[in-house]
VMD Tcl script that builds the backbone (N, CA, C; Angstrom):
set m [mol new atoms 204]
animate dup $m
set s [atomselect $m all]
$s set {name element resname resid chain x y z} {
  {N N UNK 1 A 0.845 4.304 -15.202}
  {CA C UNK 1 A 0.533 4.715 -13.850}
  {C C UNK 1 A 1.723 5.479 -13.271}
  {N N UNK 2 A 1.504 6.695 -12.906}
  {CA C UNK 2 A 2.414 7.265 -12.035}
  {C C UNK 2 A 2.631 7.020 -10.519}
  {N N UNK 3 A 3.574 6.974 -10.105}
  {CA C UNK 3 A 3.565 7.126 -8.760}
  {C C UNK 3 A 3.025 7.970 -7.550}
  {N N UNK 4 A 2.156 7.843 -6.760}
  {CA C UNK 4 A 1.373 8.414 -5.911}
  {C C UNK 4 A 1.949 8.483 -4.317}
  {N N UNK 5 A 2.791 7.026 -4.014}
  {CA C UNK 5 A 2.887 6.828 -3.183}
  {C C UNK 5 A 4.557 7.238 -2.496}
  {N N UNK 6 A 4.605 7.937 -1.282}
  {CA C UNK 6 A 6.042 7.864 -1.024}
  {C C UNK 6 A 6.816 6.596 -0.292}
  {N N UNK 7 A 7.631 6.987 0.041}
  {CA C UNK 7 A 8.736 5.428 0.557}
  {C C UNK 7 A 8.419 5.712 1.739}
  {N N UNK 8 A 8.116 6.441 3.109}
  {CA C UNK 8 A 7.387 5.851 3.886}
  {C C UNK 8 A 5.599 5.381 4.140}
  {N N UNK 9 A 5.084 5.876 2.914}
  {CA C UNK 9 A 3.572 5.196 3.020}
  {C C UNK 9 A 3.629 3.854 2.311}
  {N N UNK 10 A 4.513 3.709 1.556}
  {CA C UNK 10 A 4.907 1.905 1.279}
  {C C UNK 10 A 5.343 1.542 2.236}
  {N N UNK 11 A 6.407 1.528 3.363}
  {CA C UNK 11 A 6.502 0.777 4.480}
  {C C UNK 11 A 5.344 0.317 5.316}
  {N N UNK 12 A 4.594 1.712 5.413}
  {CA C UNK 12 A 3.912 1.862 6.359}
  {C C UNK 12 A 2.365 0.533 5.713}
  {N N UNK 13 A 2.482 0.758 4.802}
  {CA C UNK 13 A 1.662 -0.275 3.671}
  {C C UNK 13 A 1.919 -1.885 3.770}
  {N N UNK 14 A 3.204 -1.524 3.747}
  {CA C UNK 14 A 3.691 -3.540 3.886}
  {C C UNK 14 A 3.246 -3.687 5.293}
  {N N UNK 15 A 3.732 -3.253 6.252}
  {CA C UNK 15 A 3.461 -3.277 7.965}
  {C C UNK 15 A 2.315 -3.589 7.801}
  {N N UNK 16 A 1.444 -2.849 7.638}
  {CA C UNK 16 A -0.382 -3.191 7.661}
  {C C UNK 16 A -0.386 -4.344 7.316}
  {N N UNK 17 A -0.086 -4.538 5.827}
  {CA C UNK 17 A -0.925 -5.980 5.385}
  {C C UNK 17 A -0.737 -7.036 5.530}
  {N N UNK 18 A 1.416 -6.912 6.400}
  {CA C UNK 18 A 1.557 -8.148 6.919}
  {C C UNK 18 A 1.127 -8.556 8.412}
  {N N UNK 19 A 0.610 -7.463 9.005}
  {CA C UNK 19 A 0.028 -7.485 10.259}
  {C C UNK 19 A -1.391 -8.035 9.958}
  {N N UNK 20 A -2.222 -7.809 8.727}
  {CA C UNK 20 A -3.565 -8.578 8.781}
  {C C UNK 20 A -3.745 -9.793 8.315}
  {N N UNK 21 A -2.664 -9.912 7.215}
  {CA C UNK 21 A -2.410 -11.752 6.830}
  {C C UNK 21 A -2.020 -12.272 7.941}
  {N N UNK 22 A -1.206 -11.668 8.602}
  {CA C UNK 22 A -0.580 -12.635 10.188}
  {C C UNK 22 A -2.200 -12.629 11.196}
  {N N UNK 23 A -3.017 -11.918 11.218}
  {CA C UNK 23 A -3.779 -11.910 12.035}
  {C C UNK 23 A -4.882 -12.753 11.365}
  {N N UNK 24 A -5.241 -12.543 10.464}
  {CA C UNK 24 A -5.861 -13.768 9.469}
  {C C UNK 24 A -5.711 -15.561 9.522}
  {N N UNK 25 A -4.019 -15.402 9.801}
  {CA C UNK 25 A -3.549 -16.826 9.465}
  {C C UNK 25 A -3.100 -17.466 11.529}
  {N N UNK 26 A -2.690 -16.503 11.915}
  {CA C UNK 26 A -3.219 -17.428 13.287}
  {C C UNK 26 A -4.351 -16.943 14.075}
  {N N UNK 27 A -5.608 -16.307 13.724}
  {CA C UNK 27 A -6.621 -16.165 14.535}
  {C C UNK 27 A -8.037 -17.142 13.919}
  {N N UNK 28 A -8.814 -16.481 14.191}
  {CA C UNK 28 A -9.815 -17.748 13.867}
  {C C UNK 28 A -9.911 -17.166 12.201}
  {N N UNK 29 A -10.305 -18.251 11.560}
  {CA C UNK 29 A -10.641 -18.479 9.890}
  {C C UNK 29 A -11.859 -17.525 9.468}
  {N N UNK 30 A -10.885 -15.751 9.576}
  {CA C UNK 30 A -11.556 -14.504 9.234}
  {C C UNK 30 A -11.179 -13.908 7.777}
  {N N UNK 31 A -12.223 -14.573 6.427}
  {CA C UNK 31 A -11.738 -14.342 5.176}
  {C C UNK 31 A -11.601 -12.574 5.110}
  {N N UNK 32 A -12.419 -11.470 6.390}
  {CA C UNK 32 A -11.433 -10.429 6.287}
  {C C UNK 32 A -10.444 -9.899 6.394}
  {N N UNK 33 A -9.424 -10.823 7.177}
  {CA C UNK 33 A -7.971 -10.709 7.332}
  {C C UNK 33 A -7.185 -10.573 6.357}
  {N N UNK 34 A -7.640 -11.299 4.659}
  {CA C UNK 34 A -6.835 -11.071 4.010}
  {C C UNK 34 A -6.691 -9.907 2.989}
  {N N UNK 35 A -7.783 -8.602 3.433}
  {CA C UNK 35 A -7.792 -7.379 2.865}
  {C C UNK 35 A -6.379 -7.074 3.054}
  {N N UNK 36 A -5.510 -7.129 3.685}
  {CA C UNK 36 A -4.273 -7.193 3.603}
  {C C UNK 36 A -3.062 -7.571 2.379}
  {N N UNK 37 A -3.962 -8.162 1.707}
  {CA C UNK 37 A -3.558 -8.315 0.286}
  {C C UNK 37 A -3.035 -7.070 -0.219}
  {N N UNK 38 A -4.158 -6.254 -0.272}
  {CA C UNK 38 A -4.412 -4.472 -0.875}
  {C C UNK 38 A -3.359 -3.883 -0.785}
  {N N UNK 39 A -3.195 -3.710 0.759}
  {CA C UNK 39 A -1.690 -2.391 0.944}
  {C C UNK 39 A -0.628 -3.075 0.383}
  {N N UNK 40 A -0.372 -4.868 0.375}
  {CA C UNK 40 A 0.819 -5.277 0.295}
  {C C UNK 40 A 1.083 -5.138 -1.409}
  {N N UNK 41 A -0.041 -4.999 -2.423}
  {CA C UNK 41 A 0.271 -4.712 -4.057}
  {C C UNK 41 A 0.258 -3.208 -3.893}
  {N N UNK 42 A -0.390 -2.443 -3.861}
  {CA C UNK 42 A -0.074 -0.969 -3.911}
  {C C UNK 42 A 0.955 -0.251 -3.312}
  {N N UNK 43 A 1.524 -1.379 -2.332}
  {CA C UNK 43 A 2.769 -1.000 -1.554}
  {C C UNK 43 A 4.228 -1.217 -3.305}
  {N N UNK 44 A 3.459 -2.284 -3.507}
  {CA C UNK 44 A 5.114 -2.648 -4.229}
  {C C UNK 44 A 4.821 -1.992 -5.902}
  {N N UNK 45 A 3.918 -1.743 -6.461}
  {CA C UNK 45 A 3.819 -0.712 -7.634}
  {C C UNK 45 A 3.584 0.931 -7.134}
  {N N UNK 46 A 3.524 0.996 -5.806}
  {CA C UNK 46 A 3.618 2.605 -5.681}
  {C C UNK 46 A 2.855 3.579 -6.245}
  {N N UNK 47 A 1.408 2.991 -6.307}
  {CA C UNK 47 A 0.036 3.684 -7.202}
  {C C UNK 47 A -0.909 3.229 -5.945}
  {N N UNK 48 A -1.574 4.104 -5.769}
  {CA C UNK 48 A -2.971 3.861 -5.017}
  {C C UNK 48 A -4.056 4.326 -5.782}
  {N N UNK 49 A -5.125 3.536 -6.000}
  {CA C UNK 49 A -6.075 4.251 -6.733}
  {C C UNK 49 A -6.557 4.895 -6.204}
  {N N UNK 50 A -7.061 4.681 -5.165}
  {CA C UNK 50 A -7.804 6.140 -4.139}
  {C C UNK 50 A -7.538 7.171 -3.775}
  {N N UNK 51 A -5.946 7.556 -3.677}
  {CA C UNK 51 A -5.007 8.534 -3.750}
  {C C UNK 51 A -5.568 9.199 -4.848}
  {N N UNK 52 A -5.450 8.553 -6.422}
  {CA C UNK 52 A -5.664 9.378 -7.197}
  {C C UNK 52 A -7.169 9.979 -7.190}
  {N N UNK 53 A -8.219 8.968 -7.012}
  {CA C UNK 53 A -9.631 9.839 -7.164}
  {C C UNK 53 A -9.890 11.078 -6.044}
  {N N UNK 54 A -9.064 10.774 -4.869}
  {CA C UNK 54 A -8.918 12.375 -4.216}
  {C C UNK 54 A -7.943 13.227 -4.013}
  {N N UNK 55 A -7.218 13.325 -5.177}
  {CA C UNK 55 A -5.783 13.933 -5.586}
  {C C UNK 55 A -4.841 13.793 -4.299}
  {N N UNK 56 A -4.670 13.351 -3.870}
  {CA C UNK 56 A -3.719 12.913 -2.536}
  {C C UNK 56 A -2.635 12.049 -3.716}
  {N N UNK 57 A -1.499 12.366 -3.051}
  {CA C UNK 57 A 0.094 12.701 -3.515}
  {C C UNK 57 A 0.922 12.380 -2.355}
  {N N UNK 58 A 1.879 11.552 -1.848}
  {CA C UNK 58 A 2.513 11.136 -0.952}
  {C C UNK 58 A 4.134 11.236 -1.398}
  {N N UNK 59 A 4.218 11.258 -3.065}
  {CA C UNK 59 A 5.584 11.020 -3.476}
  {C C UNK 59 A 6.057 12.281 -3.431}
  {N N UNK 60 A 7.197 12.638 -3.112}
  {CA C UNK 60 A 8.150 14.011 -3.049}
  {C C UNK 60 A 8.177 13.636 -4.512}
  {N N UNK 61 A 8.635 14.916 -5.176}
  {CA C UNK 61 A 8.906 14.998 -6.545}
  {C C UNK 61 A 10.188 14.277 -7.085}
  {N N UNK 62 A 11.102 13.981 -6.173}
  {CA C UNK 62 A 12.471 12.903 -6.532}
  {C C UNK 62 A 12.194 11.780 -6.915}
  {N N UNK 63 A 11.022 11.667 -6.043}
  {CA C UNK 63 A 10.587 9.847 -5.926}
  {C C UNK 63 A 9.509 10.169 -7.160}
  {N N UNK 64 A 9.011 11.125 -7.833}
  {CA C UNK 64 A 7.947 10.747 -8.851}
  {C C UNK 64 A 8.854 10.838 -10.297}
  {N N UNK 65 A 10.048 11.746 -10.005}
  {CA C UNK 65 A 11.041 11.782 -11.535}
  {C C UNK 65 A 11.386 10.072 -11.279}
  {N N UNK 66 A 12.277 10.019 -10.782}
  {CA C UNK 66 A 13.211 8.491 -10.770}
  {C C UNK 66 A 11.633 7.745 -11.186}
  {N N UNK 67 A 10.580 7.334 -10.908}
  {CA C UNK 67 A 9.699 6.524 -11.455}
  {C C UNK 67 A 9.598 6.544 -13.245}
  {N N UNK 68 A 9.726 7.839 -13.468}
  {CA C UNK 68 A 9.371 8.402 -14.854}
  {C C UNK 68 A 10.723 7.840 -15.473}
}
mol reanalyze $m
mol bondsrecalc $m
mol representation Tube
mol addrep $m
């Protein structure tokens, strides 16, 4: 897997999903809160699959060598 994702759409990735596990875990017992799972693994391997099926590219080319 190559890298798709840049270093601010992984921040921006962790933020989300720890904002919906937190909203999950003190609001009422909403098993959709923990779609938040999602951004927080694609945040930390730096691949989105959906990126790739619509060629969307977030990594500057620095950030896709250093992966390689």
């Amino acid at each position: 897997m190559t890298r798709n994702m840049g270093t601010i759409d992984r921040l921006l990735r962790v933020v989300a999903g720890l904002a919906l596990i937190g909203f999950a875990v003190a609001g009422p017992a909403d098993p959709w809160g923990y779609i938040g799972i999602v951004p927080l693994l694609t945040a930390a391997v730096g691949f989105c699959p959906a990126y790739r099926l619509i060629g969307l590219n977030t990594c500057g080319k620095r950030d896709r060598d250093a992966a390689a």
